[in-house]
C-alpha positions as a Markdown table, in Angstrom:
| # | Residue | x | y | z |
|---|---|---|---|---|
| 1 | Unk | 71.3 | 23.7 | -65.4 |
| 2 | Unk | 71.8 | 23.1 | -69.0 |
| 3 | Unk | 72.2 | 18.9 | -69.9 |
| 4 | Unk | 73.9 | 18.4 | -73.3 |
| 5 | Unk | 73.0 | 15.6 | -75.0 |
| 6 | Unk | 75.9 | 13.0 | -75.6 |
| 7 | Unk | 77.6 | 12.9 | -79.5 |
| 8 | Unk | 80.3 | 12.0 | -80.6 |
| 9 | Unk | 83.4 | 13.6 | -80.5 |
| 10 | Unk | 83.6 | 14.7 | -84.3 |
| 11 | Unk | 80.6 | 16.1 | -83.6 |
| 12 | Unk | 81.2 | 18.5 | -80.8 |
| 13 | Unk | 84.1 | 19.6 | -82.8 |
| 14 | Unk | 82.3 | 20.5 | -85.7 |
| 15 | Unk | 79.4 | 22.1 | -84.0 |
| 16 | Unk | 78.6 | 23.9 | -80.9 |
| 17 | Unk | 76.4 | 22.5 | -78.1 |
| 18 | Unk | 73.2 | 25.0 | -78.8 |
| 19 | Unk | 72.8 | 23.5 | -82.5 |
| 20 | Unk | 72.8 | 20.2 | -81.3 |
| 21 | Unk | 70.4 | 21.0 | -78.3 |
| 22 | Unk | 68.4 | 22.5 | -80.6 |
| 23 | Unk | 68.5 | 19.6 | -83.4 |
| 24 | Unk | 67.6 | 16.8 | -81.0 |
| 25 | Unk | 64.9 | 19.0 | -78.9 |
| 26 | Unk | 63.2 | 19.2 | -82.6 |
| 27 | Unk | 63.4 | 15.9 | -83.1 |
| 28 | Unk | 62.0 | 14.8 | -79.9 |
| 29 | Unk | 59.5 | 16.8 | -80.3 |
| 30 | Unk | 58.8 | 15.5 | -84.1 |
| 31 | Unk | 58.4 | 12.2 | -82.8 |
| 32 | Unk | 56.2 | 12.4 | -79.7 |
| 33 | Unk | 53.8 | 14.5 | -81.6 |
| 34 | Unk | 52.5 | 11.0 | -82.7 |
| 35 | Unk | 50.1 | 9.9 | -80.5 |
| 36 | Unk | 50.8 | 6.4 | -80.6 |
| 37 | Unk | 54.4 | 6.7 | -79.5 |
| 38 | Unk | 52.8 | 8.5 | -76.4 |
| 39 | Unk | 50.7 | 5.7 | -76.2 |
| 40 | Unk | 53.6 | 3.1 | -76.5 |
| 41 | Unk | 55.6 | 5.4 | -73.7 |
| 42 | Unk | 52.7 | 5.1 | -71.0 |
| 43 | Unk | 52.5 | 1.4 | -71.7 |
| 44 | Unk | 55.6 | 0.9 | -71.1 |
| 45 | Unk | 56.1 | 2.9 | -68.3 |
| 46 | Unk | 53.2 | 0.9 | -66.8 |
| 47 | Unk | 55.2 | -2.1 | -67.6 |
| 48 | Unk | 58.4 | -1.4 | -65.9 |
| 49 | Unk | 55.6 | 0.1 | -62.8 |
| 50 | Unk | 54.4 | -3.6 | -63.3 |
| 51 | Unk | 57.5 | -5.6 | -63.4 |
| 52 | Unk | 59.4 | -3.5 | -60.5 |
| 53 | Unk | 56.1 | -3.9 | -57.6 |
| 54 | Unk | 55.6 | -7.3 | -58.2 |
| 55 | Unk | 59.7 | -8.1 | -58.7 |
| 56 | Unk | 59.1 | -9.7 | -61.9 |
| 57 | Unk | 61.9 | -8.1 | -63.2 |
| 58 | Unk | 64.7 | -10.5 | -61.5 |
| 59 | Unk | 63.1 | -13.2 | -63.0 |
| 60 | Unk | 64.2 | -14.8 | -66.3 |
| 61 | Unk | 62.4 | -14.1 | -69.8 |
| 62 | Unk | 60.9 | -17.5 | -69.4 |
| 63 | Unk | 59.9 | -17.5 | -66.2 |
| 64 | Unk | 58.4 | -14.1 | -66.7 |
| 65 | Unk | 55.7 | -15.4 | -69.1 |
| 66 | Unk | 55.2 | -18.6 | -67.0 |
| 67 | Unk | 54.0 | -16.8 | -63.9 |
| 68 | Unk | 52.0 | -13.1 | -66.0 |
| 69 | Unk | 50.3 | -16.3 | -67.9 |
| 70 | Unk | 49.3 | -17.5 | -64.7 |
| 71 | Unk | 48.1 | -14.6 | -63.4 |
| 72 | Unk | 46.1 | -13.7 | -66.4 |
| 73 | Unk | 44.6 | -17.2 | -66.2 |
| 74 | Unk | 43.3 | -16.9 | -62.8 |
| 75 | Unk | 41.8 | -13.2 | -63.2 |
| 76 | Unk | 40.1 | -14.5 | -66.3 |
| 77 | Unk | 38.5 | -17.9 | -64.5 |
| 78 | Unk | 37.8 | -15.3 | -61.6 |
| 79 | Unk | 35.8 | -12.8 | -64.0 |
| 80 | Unk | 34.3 | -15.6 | -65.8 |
| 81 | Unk | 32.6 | -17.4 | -63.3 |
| 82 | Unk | 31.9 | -13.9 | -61.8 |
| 83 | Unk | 29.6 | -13.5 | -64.7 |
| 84 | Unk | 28.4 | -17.0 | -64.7 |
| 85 | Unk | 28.0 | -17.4 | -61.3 |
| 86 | Unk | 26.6 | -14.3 | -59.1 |
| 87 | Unk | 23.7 | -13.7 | -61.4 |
| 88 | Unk | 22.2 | -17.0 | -60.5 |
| 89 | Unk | 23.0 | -16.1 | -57.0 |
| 90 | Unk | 21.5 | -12.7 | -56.9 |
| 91 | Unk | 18.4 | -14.0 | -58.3 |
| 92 | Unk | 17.6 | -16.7 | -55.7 |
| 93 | Unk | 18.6 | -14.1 | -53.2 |
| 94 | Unk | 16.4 | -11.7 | -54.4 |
| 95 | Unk | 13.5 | -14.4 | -55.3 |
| 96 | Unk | 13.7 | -15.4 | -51.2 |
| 97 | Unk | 13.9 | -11.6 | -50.0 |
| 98 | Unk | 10.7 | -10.5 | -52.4 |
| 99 | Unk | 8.8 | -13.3 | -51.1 |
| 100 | Unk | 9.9 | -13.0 | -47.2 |
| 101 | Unk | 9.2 | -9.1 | -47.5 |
| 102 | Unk | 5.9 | -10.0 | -49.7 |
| 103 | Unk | 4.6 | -12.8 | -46.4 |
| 104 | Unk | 5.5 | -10.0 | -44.2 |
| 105 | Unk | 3.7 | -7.2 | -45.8 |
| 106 | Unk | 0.3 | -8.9 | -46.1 |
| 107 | Unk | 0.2 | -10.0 | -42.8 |
């Protein structure tokens, strides 16, 4: 199944379907060889992935920033009191275990 790109009318008169094709295959190709427009792409895609699961995408502009601003608020409290936080925790837990496991060994 051969899909033509759309042109203008002028332009399917003045030259067959095959050149065209061929001219805008080329050019496609010329400008995804750049890795950052791949790059862009993917993003992008990710985006509209993004926007569709979480039906962000009937929101307005506006309201769209409101709420991924929120969201990036709490993951960022969330990973920094992660950090701050379980450390602390893991060391008194540990500090109690060693010395339980420590009594408990000797005797």
């Amino acid at each position: 199944m051969n899909i033509t790109p759309r042109t203008s009318y002028l332009d399917s008169m003045t030259s067959s379907n095959d050149d065209i094709w061929k001219t805008n295959k080329k050019q496609q190709q010329q400008q995804r060889s750049v890795w950052y427009y791949q790059l862009e792409e993917a993003f992008q895609h990710f985006y509209m992935q993004f926007l569709l699961t979480t039906t962000l995408y009937v929101m307005e502009p506006w309201e769209r920033v409101l709420v991924i601003s929120m969201l990036l608020l709490i993951i960022s409290l969330f990973t920094y009191s992660a950090f701050i936080f379980i450390p602390f925790h893991v060391h008194n837990i540990l500090k109690s275990a060693m010395s339980t496991a420590l009594n408990v060994y000797i005797h």
